[in-house]
KOLBAMAR-670387 format. One line per 3 residues: number of its first residue (from 1); for each residue x negated, y, z negated of C-alpha. Coordinates in nm, 2 decimals, decimal comma, padded with zeros to 4 digits, always signed. Layout:
<nodes>
NUM> X Y Z ~ ...
</nodes>
This chain:
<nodes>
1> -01,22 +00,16 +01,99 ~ -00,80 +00,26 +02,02 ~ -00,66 +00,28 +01,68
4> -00,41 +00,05 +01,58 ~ -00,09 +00,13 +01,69 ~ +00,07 +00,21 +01,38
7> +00,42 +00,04 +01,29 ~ +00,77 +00,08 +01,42 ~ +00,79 +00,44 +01,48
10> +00,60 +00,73 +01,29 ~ +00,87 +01,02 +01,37 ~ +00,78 +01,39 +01,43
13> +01,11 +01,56 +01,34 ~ +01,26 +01,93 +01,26 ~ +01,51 +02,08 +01,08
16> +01,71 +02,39 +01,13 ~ +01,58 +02,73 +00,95 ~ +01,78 +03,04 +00,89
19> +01,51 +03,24 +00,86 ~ +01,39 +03,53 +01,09 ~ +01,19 +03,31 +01,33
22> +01,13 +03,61 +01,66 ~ +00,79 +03,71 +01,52 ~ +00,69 +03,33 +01,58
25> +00,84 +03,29 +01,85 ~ +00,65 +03,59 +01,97 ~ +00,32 +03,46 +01,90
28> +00,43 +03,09 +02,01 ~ +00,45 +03,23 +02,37 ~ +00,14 +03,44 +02,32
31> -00,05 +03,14 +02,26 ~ +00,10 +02,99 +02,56 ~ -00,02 +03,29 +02,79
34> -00,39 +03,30 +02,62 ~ -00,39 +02,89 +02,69 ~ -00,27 +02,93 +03,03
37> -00,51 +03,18 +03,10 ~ -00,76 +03,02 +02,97 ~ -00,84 +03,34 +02,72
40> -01,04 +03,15 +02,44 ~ -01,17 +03,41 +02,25 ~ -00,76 +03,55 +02,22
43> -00,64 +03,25 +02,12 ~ -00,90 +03,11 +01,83 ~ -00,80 +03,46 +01,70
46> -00,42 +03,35 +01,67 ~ -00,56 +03,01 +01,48 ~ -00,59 +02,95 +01,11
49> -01,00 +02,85 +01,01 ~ -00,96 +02,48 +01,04 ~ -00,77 +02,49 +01,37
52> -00,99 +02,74 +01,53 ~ -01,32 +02,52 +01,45 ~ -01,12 +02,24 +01,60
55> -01,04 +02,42 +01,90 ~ -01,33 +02,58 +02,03 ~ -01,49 +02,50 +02,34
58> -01,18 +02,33 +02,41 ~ -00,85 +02,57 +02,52 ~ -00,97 +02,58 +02,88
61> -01,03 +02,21 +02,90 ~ -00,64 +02,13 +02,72 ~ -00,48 +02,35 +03,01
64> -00,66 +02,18 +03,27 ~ -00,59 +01,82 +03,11 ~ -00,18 +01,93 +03,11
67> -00,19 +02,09 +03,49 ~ -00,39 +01,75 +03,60 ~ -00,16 +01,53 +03,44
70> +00,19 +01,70 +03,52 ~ +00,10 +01,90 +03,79 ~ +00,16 +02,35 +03,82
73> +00,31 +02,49 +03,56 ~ +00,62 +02,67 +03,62 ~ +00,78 +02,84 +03,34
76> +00,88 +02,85 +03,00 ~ +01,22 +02,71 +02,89 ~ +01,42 +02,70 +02,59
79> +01,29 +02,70 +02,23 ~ +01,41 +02,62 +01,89 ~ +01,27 +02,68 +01,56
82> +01,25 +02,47 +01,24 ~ +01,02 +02,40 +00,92 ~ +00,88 +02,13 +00,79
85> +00,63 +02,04 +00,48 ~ +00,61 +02,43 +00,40 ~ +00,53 +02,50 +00,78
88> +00,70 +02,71 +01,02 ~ +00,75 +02,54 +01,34 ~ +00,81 +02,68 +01,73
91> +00,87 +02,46 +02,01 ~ +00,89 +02,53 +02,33 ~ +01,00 +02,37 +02,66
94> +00,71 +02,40 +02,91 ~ +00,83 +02,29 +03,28 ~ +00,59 +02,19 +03,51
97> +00,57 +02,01 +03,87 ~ +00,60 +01,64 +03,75 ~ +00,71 +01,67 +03,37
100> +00,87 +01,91 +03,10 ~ +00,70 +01,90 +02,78 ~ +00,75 +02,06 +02,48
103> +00,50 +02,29 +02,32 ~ +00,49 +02,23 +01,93 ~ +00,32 +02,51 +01,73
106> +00,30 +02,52 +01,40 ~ +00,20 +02,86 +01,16 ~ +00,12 +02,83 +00,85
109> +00,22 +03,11 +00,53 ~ -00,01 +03,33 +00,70 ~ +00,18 +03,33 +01,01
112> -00,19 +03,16 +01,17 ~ -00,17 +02,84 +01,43 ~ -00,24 +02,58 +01,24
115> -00,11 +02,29 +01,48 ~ -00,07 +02,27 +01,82 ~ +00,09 +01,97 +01,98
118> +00,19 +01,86 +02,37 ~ +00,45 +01,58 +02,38 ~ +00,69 +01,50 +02,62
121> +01,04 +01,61 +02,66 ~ +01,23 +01,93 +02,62 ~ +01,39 +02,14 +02,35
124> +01,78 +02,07 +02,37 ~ +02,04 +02,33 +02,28 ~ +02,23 +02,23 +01,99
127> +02,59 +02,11 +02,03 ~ +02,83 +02,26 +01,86 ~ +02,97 +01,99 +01,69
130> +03,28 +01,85 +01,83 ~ +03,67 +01,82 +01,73 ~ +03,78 +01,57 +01,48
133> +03,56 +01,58 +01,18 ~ +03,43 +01,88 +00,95 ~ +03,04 +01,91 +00,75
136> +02,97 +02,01 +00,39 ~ +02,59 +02,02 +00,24 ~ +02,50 +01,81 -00,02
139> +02,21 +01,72 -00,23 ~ +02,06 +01,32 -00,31 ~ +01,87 +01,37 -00,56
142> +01,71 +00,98 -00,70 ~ +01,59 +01,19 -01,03 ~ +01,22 +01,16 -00,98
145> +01,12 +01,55 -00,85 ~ +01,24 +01,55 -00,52 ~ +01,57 +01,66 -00,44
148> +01,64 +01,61 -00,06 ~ +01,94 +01,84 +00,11 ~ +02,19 +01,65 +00,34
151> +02,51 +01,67 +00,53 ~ +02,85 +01,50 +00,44 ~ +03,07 +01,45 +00,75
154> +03,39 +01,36 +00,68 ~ +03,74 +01,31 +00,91 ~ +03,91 +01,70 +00,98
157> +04,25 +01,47 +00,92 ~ +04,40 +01,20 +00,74 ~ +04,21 +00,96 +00,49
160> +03,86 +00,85 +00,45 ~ +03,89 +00,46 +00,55 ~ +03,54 +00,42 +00,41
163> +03,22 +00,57 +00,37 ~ +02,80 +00,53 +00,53 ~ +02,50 +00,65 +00,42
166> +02,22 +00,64 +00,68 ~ +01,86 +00,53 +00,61 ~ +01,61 +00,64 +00,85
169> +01,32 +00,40 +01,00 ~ +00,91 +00,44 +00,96 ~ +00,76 +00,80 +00,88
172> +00,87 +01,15 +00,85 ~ +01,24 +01,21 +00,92 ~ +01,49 +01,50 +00,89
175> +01,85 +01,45 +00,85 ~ +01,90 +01,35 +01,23 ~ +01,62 +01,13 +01,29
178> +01,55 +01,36 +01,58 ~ +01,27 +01,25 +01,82 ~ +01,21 +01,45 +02,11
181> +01,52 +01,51 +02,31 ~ +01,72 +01,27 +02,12 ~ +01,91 +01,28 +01,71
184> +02,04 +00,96 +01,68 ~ +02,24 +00,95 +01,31 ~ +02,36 +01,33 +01,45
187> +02,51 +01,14 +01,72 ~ +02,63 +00,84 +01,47 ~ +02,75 +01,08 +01,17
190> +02,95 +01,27 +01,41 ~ +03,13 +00,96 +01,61 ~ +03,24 +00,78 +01,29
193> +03,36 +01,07 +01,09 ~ +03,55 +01,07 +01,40 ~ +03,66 +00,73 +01,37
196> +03,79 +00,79 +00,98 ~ +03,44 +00,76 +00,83 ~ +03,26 +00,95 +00,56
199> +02,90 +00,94 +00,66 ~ +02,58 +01,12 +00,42 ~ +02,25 +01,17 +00,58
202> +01,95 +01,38 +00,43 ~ +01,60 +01,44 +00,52 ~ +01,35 +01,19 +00,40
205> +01,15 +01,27 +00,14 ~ +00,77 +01,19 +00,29 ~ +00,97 +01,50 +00,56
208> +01,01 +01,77 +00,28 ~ +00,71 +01,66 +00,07 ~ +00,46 +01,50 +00,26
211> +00,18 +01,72 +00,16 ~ +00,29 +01,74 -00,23 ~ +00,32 +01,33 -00,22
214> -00,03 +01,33 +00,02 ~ -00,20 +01,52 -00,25 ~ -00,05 +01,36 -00,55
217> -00,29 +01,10 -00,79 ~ +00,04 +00,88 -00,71 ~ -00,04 +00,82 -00,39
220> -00,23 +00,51 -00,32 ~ +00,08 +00,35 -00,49 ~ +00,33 +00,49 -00,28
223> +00,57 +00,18 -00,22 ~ +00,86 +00,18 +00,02 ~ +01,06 +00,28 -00,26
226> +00,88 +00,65 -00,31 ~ +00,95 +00,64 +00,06 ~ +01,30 +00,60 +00,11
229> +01,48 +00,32 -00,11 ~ +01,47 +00,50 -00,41 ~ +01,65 +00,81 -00,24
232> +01,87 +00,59 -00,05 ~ +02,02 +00,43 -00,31 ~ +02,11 +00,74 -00,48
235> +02,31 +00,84 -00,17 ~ +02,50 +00,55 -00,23 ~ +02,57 +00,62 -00,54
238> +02,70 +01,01 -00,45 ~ +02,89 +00,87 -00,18 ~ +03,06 +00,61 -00,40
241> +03,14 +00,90 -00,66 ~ +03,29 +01,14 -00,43 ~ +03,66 +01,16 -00,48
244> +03,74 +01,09 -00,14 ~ +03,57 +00,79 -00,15 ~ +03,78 +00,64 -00,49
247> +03,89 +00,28 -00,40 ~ +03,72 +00,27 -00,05 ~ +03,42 +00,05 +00,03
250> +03,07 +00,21 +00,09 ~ +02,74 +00,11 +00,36 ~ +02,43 +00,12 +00,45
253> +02,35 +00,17 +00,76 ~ +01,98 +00,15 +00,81 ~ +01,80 +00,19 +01,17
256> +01,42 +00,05 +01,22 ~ +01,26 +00,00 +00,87 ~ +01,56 +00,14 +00,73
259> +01,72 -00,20 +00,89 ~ +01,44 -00,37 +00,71 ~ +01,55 -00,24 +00,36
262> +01,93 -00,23 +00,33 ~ +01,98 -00,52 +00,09 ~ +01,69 -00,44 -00,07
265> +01,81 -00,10 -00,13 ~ +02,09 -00,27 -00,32 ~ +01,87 -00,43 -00,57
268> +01,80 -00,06 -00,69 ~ +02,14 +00,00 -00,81 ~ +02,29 +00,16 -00,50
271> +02,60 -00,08 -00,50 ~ +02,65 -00,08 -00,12 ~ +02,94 -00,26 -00,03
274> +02,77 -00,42 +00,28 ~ +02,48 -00,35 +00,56 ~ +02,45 -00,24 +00,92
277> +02,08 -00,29 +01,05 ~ +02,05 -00,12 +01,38 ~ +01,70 -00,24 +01,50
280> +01,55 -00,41 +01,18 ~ +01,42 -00,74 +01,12 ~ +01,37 -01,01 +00,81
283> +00,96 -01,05 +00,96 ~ +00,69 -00,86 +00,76 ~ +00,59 -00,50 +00,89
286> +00,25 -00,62 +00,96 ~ +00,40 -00,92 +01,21 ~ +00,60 -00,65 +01,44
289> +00,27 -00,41 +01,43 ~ +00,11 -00,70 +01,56 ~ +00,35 -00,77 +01,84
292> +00,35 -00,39 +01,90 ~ -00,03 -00,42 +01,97 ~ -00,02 -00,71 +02,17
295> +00,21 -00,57 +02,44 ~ -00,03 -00,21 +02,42 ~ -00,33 -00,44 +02,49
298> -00,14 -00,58 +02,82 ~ -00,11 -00,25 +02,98 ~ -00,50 -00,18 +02,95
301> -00,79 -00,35 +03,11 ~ -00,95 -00,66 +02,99 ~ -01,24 -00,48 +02,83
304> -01,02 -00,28 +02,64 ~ -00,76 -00,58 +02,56 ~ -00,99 -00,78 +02,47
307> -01,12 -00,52 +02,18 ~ -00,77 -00,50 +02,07 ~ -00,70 -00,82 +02,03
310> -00,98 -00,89 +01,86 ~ -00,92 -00,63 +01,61 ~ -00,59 -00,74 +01,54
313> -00,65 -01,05 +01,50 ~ -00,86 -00,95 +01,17 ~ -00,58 -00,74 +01,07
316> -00,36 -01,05 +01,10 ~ -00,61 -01,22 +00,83 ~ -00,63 -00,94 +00,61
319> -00,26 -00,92 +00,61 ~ -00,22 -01,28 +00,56 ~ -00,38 -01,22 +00,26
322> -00,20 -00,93 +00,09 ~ +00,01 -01,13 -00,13 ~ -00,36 -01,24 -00,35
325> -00,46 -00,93 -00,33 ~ -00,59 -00,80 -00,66 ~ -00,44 -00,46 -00,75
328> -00,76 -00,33 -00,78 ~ -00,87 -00,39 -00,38 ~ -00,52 -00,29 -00,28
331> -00,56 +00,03 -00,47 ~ -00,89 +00,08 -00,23 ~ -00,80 +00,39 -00,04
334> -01,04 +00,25 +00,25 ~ -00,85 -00,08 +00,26 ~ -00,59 -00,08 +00,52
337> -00,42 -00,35 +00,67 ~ -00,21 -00,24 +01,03 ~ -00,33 +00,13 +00,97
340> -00,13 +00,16 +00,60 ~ -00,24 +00,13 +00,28 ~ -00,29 -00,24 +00,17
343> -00,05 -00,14 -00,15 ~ +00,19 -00,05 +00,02 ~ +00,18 -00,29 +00,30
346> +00,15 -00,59 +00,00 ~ +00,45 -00,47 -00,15 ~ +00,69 -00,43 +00,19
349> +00,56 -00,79 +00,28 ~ +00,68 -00,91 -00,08 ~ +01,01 -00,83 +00,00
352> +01,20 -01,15 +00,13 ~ +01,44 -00,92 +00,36 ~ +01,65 -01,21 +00,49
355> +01,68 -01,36 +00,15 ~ +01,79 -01,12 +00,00 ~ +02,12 -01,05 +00,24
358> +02,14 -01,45 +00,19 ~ +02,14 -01,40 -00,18 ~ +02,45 -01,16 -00,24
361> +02,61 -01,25 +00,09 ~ +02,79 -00,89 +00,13 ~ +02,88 -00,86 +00,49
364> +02,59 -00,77 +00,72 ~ +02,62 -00,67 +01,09 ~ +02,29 -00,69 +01,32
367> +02,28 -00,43 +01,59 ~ +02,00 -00,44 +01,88 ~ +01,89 -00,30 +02,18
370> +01,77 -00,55 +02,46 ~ +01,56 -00,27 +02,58 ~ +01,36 -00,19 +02,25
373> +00,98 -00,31 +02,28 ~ +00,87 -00,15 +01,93 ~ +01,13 -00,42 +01,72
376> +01,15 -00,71 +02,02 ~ +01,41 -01,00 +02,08 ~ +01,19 -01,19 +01,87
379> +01,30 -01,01 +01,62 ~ +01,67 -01,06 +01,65 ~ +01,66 -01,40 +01,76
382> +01,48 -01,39 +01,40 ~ +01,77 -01,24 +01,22 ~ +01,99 -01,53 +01,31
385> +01,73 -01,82 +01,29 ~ +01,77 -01,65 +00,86 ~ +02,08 -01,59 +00,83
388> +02,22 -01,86 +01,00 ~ +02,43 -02,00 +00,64 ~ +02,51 -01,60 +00,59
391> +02,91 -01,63 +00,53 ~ +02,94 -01,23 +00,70 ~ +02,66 -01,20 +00,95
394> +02,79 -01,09 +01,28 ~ +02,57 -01,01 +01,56 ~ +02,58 -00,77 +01,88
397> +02,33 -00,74 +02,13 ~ +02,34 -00,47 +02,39 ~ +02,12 -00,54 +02,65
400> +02,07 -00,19 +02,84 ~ +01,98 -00,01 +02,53 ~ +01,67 +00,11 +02,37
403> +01,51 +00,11 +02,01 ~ +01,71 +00,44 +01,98 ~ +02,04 +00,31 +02,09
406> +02,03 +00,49 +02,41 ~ +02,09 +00,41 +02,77 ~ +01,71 +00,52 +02,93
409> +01,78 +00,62 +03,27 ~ +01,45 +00,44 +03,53 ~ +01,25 +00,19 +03,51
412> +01,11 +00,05 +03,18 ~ +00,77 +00,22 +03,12 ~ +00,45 +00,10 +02,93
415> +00,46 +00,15 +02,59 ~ +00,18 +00,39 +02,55 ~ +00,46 +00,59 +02,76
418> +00,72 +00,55 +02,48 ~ +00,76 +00,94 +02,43 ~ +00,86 +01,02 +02,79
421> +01,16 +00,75 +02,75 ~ +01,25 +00,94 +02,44 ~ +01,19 +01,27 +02,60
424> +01,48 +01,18 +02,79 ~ +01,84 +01,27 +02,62 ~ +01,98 +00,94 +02,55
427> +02,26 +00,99 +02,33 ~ +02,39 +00,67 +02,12 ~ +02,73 +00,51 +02,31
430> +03,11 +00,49 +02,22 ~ +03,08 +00,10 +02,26 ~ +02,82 +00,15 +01,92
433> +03,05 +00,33 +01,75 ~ +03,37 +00,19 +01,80 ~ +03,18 -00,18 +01,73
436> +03,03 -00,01 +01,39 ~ +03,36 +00,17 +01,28 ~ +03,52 -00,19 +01,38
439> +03,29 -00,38 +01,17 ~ +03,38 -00,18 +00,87 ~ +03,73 -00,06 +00,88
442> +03,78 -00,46 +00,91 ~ +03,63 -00,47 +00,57 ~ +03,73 -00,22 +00,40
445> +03,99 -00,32 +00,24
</nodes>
């Protein structure tokens, strides 16, 4: 049966590297010539032990899958490199008749294959970055092991009005929150330092540590807070302390499950001034998985929808009972409930999200795209069915854009297609920005 398609976004994202990456490249585009060709025996050599078990029998029939699917292949285009989780990482814009992809291979310490991925899209050249604000590194470190490097953009002139911290949705995430062709909080960092805002973002820690955390006895209790909130609030916190940020007022800006958290990260000690939540919602993870499944199973047959319905549907009763869940079942490491771990879905769905912005009734500003189908309008119809008696909840709805804040150029496409909308280069508007830097500026003082 499908899997479960697992909630709000799981993100495959990279990082810059300074190291000397040619080698890999090298062998990146070996591979490519040994798949192409159809050269088995060449490229299981190339593979680590796991991969190459994985793999054989099969290069000949992966080529012919691509070239039936997205017609000739063409040519090679450009490439970038990065690391992630102690991996090296090519990838590589592969053009053919009806699509570009992007070839993702990954070598391990070895310099073996020991990933090779096909997703759509293709490799962007990075922008310089534009006039009007200037980047330092810094460092959030939440004091628990796992110090996560960042960027501070800050205005090139005059005085920092106030200052962001962005807080990136569902699974691993570098600094950008790059997926595919698109980095939304590079695009947001860089148009509000513009606008007279100080903005941190850092890579996530499940990003730099996933394997250590993976591997760790700790693990089955990983709560939202190991995740993100934690590490979040601590960028607050080295935001707020920075001396050009004395007297000013501080955010959170949180996009997809980071929209989810943003009062919650509060509650952590962060001391956030107020909350922008760009795609988020107050329902429970396990409600907008659902959704999520429900539109998948009405772009398959009836055989198939049927299956999925039904196995949601159990999900939906497990998950309606997470919150009597002994500790002992949700520690189960075979129990999940929407594809995650029942602890760590049981905590997420004890947090009251709407409540809690109700409770402390800092400003909150709700941002969403009427084009998103991972967080619907159900959802932000939602946020203002709960925060109706809010006494700062303002609300903005732009209808053309997606869960990413971008403008897709066609015609909407089935979900199971999500990754050739965000294939596309969709960067995040000036309307967003000047309605975020708005928001703030007219509270920060």
């Amino acid at each position: 049966m499908r899997k479960l398609l697992i909630p709000l976004l799981c993100l495959m994202m990279t990082i810059p590297v300074a190291s000397e990456v040619a080698p890999l490249y090298t062998k990146a585009q070996a591979l490519l010539t040994h798949m192409q060709a159809g050269e088995e025996e060449a490229a299981l050599l190339m593979m680590a032990d796991t991969m190459r078990t994985a793999m054989a029998g099969q290069v000949k029939a992966v080529w012919e899958n691509l070239t039936a699917s997205f017609g000739a292949f063409k040519e090679a285009g450009a490439w970038q490199a990065s690391i992630a989780d102690g991996y090296d990482i090519i990838e590589l814009t592969l053009v053919f008749d009806r699509a570009k992809l992007i070839q993702r291979t990954v070598f391990d310490g070895e310099g073996q294959v020991a990933g090779l991925f096909y997703t759509p899209g293709e490799v962007v050249a990075q922008a310089a970055p534009p006039a009007g604000f200037t980047e330092q590194p810094i460092q959030v470190d939440a004091g628990t092991g796992f110090p996560l490097e960042g960027l501070l953009s800050l205005p090139e002139s005059g005085e920092v009005l106030a200052g962001l911290v962005l807080v990136q949705g569902s699974g691993p995430s570098d600094r950008n929150e790059k997926l595919y062709a698109n980095t939304p909080f590079q695009d947001l960092a860089w148009g509000l330092a513009k606008r007279g805002i100080a903005v941190v973002r850092y890579d996530k820690r499940t990003f730099v540590y996933g394997q250590q955390i993976a591997k760790s006895p700790e693990y089955i209790t990983l709560t939202v807070d190991q995740e993100t909130a934690l590490d979040a609030a601590a960028a607050v916190q080295l935001l707020k302390n920075r001396a050009e940020l004395q007297g000013k007022k501080v955010f959170i800006l949180g996009h997809s499950l980071g929209g989810m958290l943003t009062a919650y990260i509060n509650t952590l000690g962060a001391g956030a001034d107020g909350y922008i939540n760009l795609a988020g919602s107050p329902r429970k993870l396990w409600e907008i998985s659902a959704d999520q499944n429900d539109l998948l199973a009405a772009e398959v047959d009836v055989k198939t929808a049927q299956a999925i319905r039904q196995q949601v549907a159990g999900e939906v009763e497990k998950a309606k009972r997470l919150p009597d869940m002994s500790d002992q079942a949700a520690k189960d490491p075979a129990n999940l409930v929407m594809g995650l771990p029942a602890w760590y879905q049981r905590h997420l769905a004890g947090i009251d999200t709407a409540g809690l912005h109700l409770a402390d009734g800092l400003p909150v500003l709700i941002l969403h795209g009427g084009r998103d189908r991972q967080v619907s309008l159900r959802d932000y119809d939602a946020w203002q069915e709960r925060l109706a008696g809010h006494p700062d909840a303002q609300f903005i709805l732009y209808p053309d854009l997606n869960h990413l804040f971008g403008h897709f150029e066609g015609e909407t496409l089935p979900l199971s297609q999500i990754s050739l909308e965000y294939g596309q280069r969709t960067p995040i508007p000036d309307e967003v920005m000047d309605d975020i830097a708005g928001w703030m500026l007219k509270r920060a003082w």
